[in-house]
C-alpha positions, 0 to 999 in steps of 0.5 A: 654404695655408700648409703649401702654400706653405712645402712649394713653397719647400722643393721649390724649395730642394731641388731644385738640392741633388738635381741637385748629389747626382747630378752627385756620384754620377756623378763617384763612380761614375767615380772609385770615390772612397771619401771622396767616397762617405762625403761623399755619404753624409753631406750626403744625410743632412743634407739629409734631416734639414733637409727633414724640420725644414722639415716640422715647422715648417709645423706647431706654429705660432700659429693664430688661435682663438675659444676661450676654453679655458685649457689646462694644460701641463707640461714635464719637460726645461725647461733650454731654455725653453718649446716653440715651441707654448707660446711663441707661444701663451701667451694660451691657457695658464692654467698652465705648469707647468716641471720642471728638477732642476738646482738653478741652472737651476731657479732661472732658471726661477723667477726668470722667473715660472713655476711650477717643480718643481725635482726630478728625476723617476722613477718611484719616489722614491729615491736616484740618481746624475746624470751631468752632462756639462759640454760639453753641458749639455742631455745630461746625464742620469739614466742614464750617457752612451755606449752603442755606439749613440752612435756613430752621431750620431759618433765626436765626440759618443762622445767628449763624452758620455764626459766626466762628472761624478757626483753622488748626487741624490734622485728625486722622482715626477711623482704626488708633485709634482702631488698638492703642487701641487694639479694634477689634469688636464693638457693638453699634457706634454712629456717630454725627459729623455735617457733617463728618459722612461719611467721618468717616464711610469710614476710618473704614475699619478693623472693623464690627460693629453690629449696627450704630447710624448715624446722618442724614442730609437729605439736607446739612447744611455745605459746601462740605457734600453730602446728607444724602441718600449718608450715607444710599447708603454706609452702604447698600453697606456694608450690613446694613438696616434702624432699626429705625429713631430717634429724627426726625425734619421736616420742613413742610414735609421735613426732616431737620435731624434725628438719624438713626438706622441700622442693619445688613441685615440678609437676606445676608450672610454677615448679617446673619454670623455677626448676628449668630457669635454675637448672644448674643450681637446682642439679647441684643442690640435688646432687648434695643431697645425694639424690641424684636419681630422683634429679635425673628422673625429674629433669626427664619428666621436665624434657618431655613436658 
């Protein structure tokens, strides 16, 4: 009922929006307006990513649950705090588990009580350098900023990438620092690294999480990082499929990046055994997600069978 009455809300808000795109588009079409055409171009654009974000937030909300499931998560990326579905639903996580390489920030996280790896992540252990970029801080990365691809957020942001620091750091891997930490499941991980995701997702080789939370760059902003659809070939290999796209910006049509969602897939063996042994934990997490009809749906397919 919820996600029903915020969808008639976002209806409502966008309509005038459309009617206003059209009375625009008829004043291009009799003016031939170049600058008009980009501005049109632009505010579609805009409008389209926050319709797309008011979706996404019908979803990863608090639900009530009767479960007493006590779910481990790990946040590789955790500069800005915990997840939204973290957040409001701390009372049913038994371990947060932070990861954030940046020694100051690092600190931060700790000083606030969680548990923090405070290394960088790959998937081998190693020299490398990280490319810190002092405007924006939340960009910085493991590989170097500014493939012509960046482009397409702006000319701006082209701009800002471009300015960098340098410096030598030592990789460690995720195996390594949950084999010190004693963790050997995982529930929810979520993976936002500016480009090193899947080097991280392939030094993770002694542990099964039940659901991962991946940033996506369709097309490669930093240099030396494959196209998203490599992350998606990886953990289909490993046995997962796509739950949900969140947080979704486009670019006229082409996906510029998104948080993906995936799940085990359970029409496998090896999907339908690591469901069935955490099935608490797995009902509970689809629960947060507010996708309670798809879990009742699976759990039957997963009786029959």
């Amino acid at each position: 009922m919820r996600r029903i009455i915020v969808k008639i809300w976002a209806f409502a808000l966008l309509f005038p929006i459309k009617v206003a795109v059209a009375f625009l588009n008829a004043i291009r079409s009799i003016t031939k307006s170049k600058g008009l055409d980009k501005f049109i171009s632009e505010f579609r654009t805009k409008i389209q990513n926050e319709f797309g974000k008011i979706n996404d937030k019908t979803y990863l909300v608090k639900n009530a649950s009767s479960s007493n499931a006590k779910l481990v998560c790990v946040d590789i990326g955790a500069r800005d705090g915990l997840l939204d579905i973290v957040e409001k639903n701390k009372q049913y996580f038994g371990k947060i588990i932070l990861c954030e390489g940046e020694p100051e920030e690092a600190k931060k996280l700790s000083a606030q009580g969680y548990l923090v790896i405070d290394k960088f992540l790959a998937e081998k252990q190693g020299p490398a350098k990280f490319y810190y970029i002092k405007e924006h801080p939340g960009a910085s990365s493991l590989k170097r900023p500014g493939t012509p691809f960046l482009h397409l957020f702006s000319d701006k942001h082209f701009d800002l990438y471009s300015k960098y620091t340098e410096s030598d750091i030592i990789t460690g891997t995720l195996d390594a620092e949950l084999k010190r930490l004693k963790v050997n499941t995982i529930d929810f991980i979520k993976l936002d690294v500016q480009g090193s995701e899947l080097s991280i997702i392939k030094g993770l080789t002694t542990v099964t999480p039940l659901f991962w939370e991946v940033e996506i760059l369709p097309l490669p902003t930093y240099e030396d990082t494959p196209y998203g659809i490599s992350i998606k070939a990886e953990l289909l290999s490993r046995g997962y499929i796509s739950l949900r796209q969140r947080d979704r910006m486009c670019k006229d049509g082409i996906y510029i990046y998104s948080n993906e969602i995936f799940m085990p897939d359970y029409t496998t063996d090896f999907g339908r055994n690591l469901i069935l042994k955490n099935l608490e934990n797995w009902k509970l997490m689809m629960e947060l997600f507010d996708v309670n009809a798809l879990a009742a749906h699976i759990e039957t397919q997963l009786k029959k069978n």
